[in-house]
Every structure is written in C-alpha cells, then in structure tokens.
C-alpha positions in Angstrom: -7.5 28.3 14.1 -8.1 27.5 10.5 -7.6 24.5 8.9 -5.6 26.1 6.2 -3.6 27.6 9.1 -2.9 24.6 10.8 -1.7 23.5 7.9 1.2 26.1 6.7 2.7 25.6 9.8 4.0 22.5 9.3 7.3 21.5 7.5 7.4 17.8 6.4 10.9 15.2 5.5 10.1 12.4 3.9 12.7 9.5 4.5 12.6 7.5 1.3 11.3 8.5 -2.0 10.1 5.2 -3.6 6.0 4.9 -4.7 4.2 4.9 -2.0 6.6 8.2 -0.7 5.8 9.3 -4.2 1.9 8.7 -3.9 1.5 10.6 -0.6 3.2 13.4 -1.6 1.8 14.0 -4.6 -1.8 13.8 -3.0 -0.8 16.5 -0.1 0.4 19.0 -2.7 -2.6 18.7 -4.7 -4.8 18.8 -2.1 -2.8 22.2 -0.8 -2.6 20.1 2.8 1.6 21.5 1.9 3.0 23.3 -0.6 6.5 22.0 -2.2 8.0 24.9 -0.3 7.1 22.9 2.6 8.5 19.6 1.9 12.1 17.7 1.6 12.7 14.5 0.4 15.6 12.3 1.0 16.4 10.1 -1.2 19.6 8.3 -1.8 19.0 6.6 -5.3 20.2 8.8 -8.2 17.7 6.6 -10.4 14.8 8.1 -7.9 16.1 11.4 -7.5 15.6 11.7 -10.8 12.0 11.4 -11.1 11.7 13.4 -8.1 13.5 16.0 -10.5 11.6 15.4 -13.1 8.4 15.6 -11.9 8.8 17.9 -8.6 11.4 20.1 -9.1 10.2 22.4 -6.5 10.3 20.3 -3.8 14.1 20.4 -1.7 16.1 16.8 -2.7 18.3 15.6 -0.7 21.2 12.4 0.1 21.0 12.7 4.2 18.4 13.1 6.3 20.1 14.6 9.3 19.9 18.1 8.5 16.0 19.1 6.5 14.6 16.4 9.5 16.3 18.6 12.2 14.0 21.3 10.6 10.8 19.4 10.2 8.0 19.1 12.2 6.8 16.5 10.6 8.6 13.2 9.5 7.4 11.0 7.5 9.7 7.3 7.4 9.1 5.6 4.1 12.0 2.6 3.6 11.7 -0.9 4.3 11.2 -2.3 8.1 15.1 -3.2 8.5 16.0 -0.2 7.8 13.7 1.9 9.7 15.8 1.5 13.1 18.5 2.6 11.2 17.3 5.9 10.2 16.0 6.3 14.0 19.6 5.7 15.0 21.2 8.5 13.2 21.7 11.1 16.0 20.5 11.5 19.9 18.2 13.7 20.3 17.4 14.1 16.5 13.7 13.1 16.7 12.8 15.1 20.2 9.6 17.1 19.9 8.2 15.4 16.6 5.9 13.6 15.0 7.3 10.4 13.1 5.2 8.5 11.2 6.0 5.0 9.7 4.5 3.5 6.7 6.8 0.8 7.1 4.6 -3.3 7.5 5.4 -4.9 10.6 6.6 -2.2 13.2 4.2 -1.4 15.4 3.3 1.5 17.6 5.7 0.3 20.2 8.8 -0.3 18.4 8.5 3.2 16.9 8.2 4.9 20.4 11.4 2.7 21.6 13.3 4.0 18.4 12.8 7.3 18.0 12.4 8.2 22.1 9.2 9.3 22.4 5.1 8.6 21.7 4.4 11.2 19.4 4.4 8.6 16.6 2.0 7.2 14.0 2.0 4.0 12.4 -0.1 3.8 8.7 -0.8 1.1 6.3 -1.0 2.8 3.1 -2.0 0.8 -0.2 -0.7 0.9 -3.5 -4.6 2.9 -4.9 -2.7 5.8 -3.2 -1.0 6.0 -6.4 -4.0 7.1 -8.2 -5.6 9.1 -5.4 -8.1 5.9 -4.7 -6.0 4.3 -1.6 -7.0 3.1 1.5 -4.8 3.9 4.7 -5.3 2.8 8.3 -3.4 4.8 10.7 -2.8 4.5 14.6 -1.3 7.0 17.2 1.2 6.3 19.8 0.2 8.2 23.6 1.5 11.5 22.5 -0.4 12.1 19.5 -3.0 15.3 20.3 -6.1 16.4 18.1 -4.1 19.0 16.3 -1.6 15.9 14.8 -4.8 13.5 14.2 -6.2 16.8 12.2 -3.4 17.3 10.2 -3.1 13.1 9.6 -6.2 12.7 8.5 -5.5 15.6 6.2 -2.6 14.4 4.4 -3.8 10.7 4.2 -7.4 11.7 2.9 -5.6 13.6 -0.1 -5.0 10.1 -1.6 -8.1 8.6 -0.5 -10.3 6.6 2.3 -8.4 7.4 5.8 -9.7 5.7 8.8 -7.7 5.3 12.6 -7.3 1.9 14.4 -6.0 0.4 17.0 -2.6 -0.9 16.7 -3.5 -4.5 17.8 -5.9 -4.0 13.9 -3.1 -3.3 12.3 -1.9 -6.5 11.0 -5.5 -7.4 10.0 -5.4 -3.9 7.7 -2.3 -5.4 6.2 -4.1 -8.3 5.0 -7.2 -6.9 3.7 -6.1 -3.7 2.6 -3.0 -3.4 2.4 -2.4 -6.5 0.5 -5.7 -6.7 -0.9 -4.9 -4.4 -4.8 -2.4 -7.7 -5.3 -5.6 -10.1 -4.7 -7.8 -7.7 -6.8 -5.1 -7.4 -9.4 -5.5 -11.5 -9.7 -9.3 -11.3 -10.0 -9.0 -8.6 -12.7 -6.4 -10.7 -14.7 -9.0 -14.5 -14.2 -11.8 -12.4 -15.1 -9.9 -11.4 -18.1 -8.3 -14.8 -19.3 -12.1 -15.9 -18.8 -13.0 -14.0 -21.4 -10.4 -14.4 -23.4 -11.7 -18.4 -23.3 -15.0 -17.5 -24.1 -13.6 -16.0 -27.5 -13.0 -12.2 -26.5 -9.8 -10.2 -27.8 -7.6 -9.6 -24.4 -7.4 -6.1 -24.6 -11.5 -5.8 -24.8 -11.5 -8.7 -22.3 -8.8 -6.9 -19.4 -11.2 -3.2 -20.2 -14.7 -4.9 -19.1 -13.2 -6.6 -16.6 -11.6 -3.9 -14.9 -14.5 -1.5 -15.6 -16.6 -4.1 -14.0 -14.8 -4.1 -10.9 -14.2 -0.6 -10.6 -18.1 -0.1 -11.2 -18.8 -2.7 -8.9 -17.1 -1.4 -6.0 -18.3 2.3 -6.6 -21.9 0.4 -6.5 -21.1 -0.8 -3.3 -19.5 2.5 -1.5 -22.1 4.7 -3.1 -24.9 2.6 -2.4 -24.6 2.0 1.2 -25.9 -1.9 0.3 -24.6 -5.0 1.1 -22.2 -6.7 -1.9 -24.6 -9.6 -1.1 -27.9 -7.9 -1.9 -26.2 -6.4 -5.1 -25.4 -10.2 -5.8 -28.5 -10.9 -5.7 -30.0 -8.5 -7.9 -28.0 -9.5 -11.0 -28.8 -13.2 -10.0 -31.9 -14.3 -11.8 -33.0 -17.9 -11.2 -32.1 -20.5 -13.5 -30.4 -17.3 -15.5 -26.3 -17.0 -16.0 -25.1 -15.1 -13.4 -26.0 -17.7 -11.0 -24.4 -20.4 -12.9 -21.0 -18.0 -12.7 -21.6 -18.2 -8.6 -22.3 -21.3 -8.5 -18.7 -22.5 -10.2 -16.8 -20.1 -8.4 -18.5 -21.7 -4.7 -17.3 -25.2 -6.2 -13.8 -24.0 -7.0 -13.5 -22.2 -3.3 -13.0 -18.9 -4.2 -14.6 -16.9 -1.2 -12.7 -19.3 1.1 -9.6 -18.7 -0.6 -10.1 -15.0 -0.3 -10.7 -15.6 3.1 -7.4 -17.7 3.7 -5.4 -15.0 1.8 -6.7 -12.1 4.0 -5.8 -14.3 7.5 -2.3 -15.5 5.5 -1.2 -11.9 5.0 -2.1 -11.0 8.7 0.0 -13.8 10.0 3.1 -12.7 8.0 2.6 -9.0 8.9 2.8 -10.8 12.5 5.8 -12.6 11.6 7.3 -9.6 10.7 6.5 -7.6 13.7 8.3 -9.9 15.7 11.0 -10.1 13.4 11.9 -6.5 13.5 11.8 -6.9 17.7 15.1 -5.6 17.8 17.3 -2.4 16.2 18.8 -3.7 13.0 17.3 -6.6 12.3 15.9 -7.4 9.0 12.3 -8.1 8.4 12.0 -8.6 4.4 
C-alpha cells in the first residue's frame, strides 16, 4: 500500500484546540499527511474557536467530542493532564478500536491504556518549535500499536519537525531537555541580548544577532554532524575573545546550571506522573 493511501484512510479528532493542537495540525495539512476534510476539532473556547474559524475554516469545529471521535480513527488528546481522564471518561466503549494519542506532560503509557481500555495508545512530548515547523517530539507506543500506526505517527509528527520514538521510562527525561528546553533557550537568547545591549548595542540589533547566532549555531551543529565542542573550539583562538566569553560563563556555572534545569524539569514531569495516578486528579 502507498503511503499516500495509508494516509486518506484515516479520520482524525483532535480534543483541545490550544497551540500545540494548533501547531500539529497545521503541519499535517501542509504536509498533505490529512486533508481538512479529514479532520475535527473540538474545542469548547469561543475565543479559540474563533481562530480556528479564522484561519481553518475548512476543517469541522465542534463543542463535544462524543460524536466526530465516535467517527475517528484517530484521536488525538490535547488538554491539560487533569483533564485528560476526563475526556477518557465520557462514554463506555467510546475509545474501542482506536488509536489515542496524548500530548498531555506527566501521563504515561500506562495511565493512558487504564483510561481509555485498551493499548493502542501513544504518548508524545511535543515542543513549542512545532509552532514554526522546527519542533522536536518524542513519542512512545503502548503494546497495541502496529507498524501501520508507527507509519502514520511518524508521519504526522515529522510534518512539524524532528520525530524520534522512545521508551516510556525516557519520557520524563524528553520533558526536560526538549520539551522544556525553547523556555531555557528563550533565556539564553534574551542574556545574550541584554549583553549586548551592555556592551553599547541598540536592543532590537542586539535580540537579531543573538537569535540569528543561535539559530545558525544549531543548524551548524545538525548539519555538520560535529560535536558542539569541536565547533567551540574552532571559534576559540588562544589568548583571543571568544575564550575570555567561555571562560566567564564556566566561572558563573552556566553549563551546570543547564545541566540542573534539564534533571529539575525531569523530576517535576515525575512528580506529575504520579500526581495524575488516579482518574480526576489534577496535575497542574
């Protein structure tokens, strides 16, 4: 069967239409993994079905998920952890037959099969890059999952970016480096710019080069195939500038403090998982 096959067969309800729901399903209709034809959203905020509105008009809106799920293969659970049990709760029998897949932090592959009744479920880590078709996601499959569902996940979360499966045990570690990682990023971007700023720039020229230089940086990096460290060391001359810049940040901590904020974020996602242990109970 062809790819392009394997995908029209599939109709898809998304369960909460906030950015990141936004993000993936922008990237899946431009990268013709669905067509709008193909897709519901349900979304109870009139302030979000709006934009939906505005800038999807062909894609089927909708207050209650009941009904467009009950004709999906595909469903794709975009809210907040609390209220995912909620949703799964809605009607017996509802979910029987397919695939769910959670984007929500904290509920792992196991918690999803208890909810919904079954193991054909999937459990991503998206990151906010999705939003401009440069995200990373991490995805991991419950027992039930086949080859033809991996296919057509890998699909959907390639349209907005890097996609790469993990074990569900990884999971929490994803949600420190990648999934909370733009916020960290967003932080060096905004020092590097106050820096200049300092050194006499104008802030809008100063927030440009910075960002520039990280997005160039990291492109260097992918492209390249070399270690960040060997690129480090090519702009480092001895006794030249960019080694006096390396040596200040080592003496104010900031790869350990990178480090700690990766291993931080892990330990909440953790936190969370075993806050959401039961149906119904909040883990904001």
């Amino acid at each position: 069967m062809k790819e392009e096959d394997l995908m029209s067969k599939k109709r898809l309800t998304v369960i909460g239409g906030g950015q990141m729901g936004r993000a993936l399903v922008g990237g899946m209709v431009a990268a013709n993994v669905l067509s709008p034809a193909e897709i519901c959203v349900v979304e109870p905020s009139a302030e979000s079905r709006l934009w939906w509105q505005t800038q999807h008009g062909d894609i089927d809106l909708v207050v209650d998920s009941t009904d467009p799920a009950a004709d999906s293969q595909i469903v794709l659970i975009a809210v907040k952890p609390n209220v995912v049990p909620v949703v799964a709760s809605q009607k017996d029998g509802m979910w029987s037959g397919k695939l769910v897949i959670s984007i929500a932090a904290g509920v792992n592959l196991s918690k999803l099969a208890d909810w919904f009744g079954h193991q054909r479920v999937v459990r991503v880590m998206p990151n906010t890059p999705c939003l401009v078709g440069q995200g990373a996601c991490a995805y991991c499959c419950g027992n039930d999952v086949g080859d033809e569902d991996k296919q057509w996940i890998s699909a959907a979360l390639s349209a907005v970016g890097l996609a790469v499966e993990v074990n569900d045990s990884q999971m929490d570690a994803v949600t420190g480096l990648s999934g909370s990682g733009p916020a960290y990023i967003c932080l060096v971007i905004e020092a590097m710019a106050d820096g200049g700023v300092l050194a006499g720039l104008p802030r809008h020229l100063a927030m440009q080069l910075a960002s520039q230089t990280v997005l160039g940086t990291a492109k260097m990096v992918q492209e390249t195939g070399r270690h960040p460290g060997e690129l480090k060391d090519a702009v480092a001359s001895p006794g030249g500038t960019t080694i006096a810049g390396l040596q200040a940040l080592e003496n104010k901590g900031l790869r350990s403090a990178m480090i700690a904020a990766v291993e931080a974020s892990m330990k909440r996602s953790q936190q969370l998982d075993s806050l959401s242990s039961h149906k119904g109970q909040g883990a904001g």
